[in-house]
N, C-alpha and C positions, 0 to 999 in steps of 0.2 A: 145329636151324637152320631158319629158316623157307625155306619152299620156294615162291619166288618164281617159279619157272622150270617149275613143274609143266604140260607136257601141251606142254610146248615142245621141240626136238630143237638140237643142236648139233653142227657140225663143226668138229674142232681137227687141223690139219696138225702135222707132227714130233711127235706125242702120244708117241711112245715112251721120250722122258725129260723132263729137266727142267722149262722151263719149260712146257712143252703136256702133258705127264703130269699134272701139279701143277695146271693149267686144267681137264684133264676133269675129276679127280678133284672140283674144287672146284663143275662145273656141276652135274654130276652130284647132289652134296650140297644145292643150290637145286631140286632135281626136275625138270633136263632129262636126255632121253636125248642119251646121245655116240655118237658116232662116231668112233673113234681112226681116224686115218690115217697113218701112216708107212711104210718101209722094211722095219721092222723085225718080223717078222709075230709071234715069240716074244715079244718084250717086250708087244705089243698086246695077243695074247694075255692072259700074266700082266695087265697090267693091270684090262684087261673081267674077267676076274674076280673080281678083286680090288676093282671097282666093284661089281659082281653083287653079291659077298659083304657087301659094308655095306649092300645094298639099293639099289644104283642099277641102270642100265641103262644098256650101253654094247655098243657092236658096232665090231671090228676090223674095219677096211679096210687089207687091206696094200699101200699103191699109191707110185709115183714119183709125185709131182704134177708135175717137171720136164718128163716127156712127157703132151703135152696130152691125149692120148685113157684113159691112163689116167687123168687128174686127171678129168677129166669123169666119168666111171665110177665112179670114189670119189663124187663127188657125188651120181650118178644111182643109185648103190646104195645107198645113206644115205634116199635119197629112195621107192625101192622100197620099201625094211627099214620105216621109221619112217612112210610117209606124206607127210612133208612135211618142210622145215627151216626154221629161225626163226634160228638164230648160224653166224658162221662164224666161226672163229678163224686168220687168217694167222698160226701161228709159225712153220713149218720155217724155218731157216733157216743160212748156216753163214760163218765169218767167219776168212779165211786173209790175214793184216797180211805188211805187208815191202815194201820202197823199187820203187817203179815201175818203176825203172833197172834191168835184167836180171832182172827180174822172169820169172817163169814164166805165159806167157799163157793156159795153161791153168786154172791156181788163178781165175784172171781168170773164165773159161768155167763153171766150178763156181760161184762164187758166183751171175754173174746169172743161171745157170739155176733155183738155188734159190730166192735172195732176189728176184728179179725176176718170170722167169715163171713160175716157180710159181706163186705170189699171182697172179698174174693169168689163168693156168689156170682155179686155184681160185673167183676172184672172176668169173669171166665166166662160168662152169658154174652157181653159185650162186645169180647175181642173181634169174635170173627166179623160183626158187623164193623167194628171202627178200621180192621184190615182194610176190608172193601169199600167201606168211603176215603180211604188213604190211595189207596189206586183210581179211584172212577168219581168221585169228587167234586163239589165245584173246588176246593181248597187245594184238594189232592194231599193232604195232611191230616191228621186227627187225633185228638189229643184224649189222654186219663189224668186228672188233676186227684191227690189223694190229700185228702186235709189231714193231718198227719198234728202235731204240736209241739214248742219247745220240750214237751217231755219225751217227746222222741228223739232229742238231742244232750238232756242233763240229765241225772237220774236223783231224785230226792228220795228221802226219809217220810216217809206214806204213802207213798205215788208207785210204789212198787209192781203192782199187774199193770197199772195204768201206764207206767211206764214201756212194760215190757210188751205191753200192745203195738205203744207208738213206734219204739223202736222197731218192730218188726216190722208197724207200717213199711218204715222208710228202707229197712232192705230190702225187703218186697219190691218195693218200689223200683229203685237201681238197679235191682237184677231183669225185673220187665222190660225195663228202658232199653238196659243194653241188650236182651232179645229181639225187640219188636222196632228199633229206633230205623233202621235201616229198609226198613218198610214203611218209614215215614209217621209213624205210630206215636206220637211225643209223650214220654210217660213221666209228669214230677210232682214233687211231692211241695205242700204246701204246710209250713210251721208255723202256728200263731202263737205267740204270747197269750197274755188275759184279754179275754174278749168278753163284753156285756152282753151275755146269751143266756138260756136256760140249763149252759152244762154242770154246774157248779150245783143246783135244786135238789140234783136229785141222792145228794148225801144223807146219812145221817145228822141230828139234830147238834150231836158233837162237834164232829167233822166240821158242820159250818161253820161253829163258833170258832173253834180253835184255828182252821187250815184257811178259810177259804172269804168271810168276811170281812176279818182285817187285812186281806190282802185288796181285795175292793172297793176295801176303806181307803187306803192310803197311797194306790195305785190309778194313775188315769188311763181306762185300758181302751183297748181298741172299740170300733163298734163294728159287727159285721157286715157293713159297708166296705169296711175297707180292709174284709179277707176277700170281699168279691169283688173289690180294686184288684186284689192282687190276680185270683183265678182267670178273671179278663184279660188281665195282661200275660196270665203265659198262654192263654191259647191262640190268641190274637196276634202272635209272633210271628215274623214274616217266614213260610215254607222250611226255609232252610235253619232259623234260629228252635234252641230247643231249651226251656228255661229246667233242666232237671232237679232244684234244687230252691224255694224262697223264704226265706223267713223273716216276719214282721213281727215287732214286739214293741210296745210301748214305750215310749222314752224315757220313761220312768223305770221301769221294770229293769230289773240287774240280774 
């Protein structure tokens, strides 16, 4: 594989499975070094090595990005380690569906701690370093990939804060872009369909039966392969192209 991303470094939050495991692994094979950031400090672990071992370069961060001082730290250690950063990848994320009405306001508090301030931890820790690899570079570009998901596009009947998470991803997002674009800073936002990861787990015993099983029954969904097909291709974009905008979705999926 040609290594497009050689001499460049990358940060991907929730890197400990699915879809952000599958994104290191995949930058790492273009010749950036990663930076695994998650929770989960054994899985990081096993992974960096398992980068190491095909020849890449990857270094675990075991951090909450939810609390802002360590999320800056995961970035400000990424930046010690390696020098400098060039990507950053918004995955973490976590997605708990079910009717508003007697709703559990805490599931409520879990998600926009992840899907909200997270990312914006991470993105505000960030910036000023992907500024100055956007000037001084080998690329002279540098990109924010925000894994964002169809429900940041349709709005369903249970998906309601989850929704209004994702949505907010993606305006976040747009309005960065057109900030920071002109500084060479490429900001977009990535929308997956159903993907075979561990997001859907971490429901209630209902929830699975009713929302989220028969959808995985009778749906052939993506594999987080190929959302970090997708995250490759927009950073990997030549200088002047700038992908703001991708969504993949099963070809089943309606």
């Amino acid at each position: 594989m040609a290594t497009r991303l050689t001499g460049t470094v990358a940060l991907v939050t929730g890197a400990s499975s699915g879809i952000g495991a599958a994104t290191a692994r995949r930058l790492a094979e273009h010749g950036a070094s990663v930076a695994l950031v998650a929770r989960r400090e054994d899985r990081l672990d096993d992974l960096a090595a398992e980068i190491g071992k095909a020849g890449g370069t990857a270094l675990a961060v075991a951090a909450d990005i939810t609390d802002r001082d360590r999320a800056e730290a995961a970035v400000r250690g990424t930046v010690e380690h390696f020098g400098r950063l060039d990507i950053l990848v918004n995955n973490a994320g976590l997605m708990l569906l079910g009717p508003v009405v007697g709703a559990d306001a805490e599931d409520w508090e879990r998600m926009l701690a992840v899907n909200v301030r997270g990312l914006l931890h991470t993105t505000h820790a960030a910036l000023p370093h992907l500024l100055a690899a956007a000037e001084e570079g080998p690329r002279r570009v540098a990109d924010i990939v925000n894994i964002s998901s169809i429900a940041g596009r349709v709005a369903w009947n249970g998906y309601g804060v989850y929704n209004l998470t994702k949505f907010g991803v993606n305006g976040f997002t747009e309005s960065l872009r057109q900030e920071v674009t002109r500084r060479h800073v490429r900001v977009g936002v990535l929308e997956p369909g159903g993907v075979d990861t561990e997001l859907g787990s971490h429901n209630k015993p209902g929830i699975q039966d009713a929302m989220i099983t028969p959808f995985y029954e009778s749906t052939e969904v993506l594999s987080p392969e190929d959302i970090a097909d997708g995250v490759a291709y927009m950073v990997t974009r030549p200088r002047h192209a700038s992908v703001g905008e991708l969504w993949i979705m099963p070809t089943d999926q309606v």
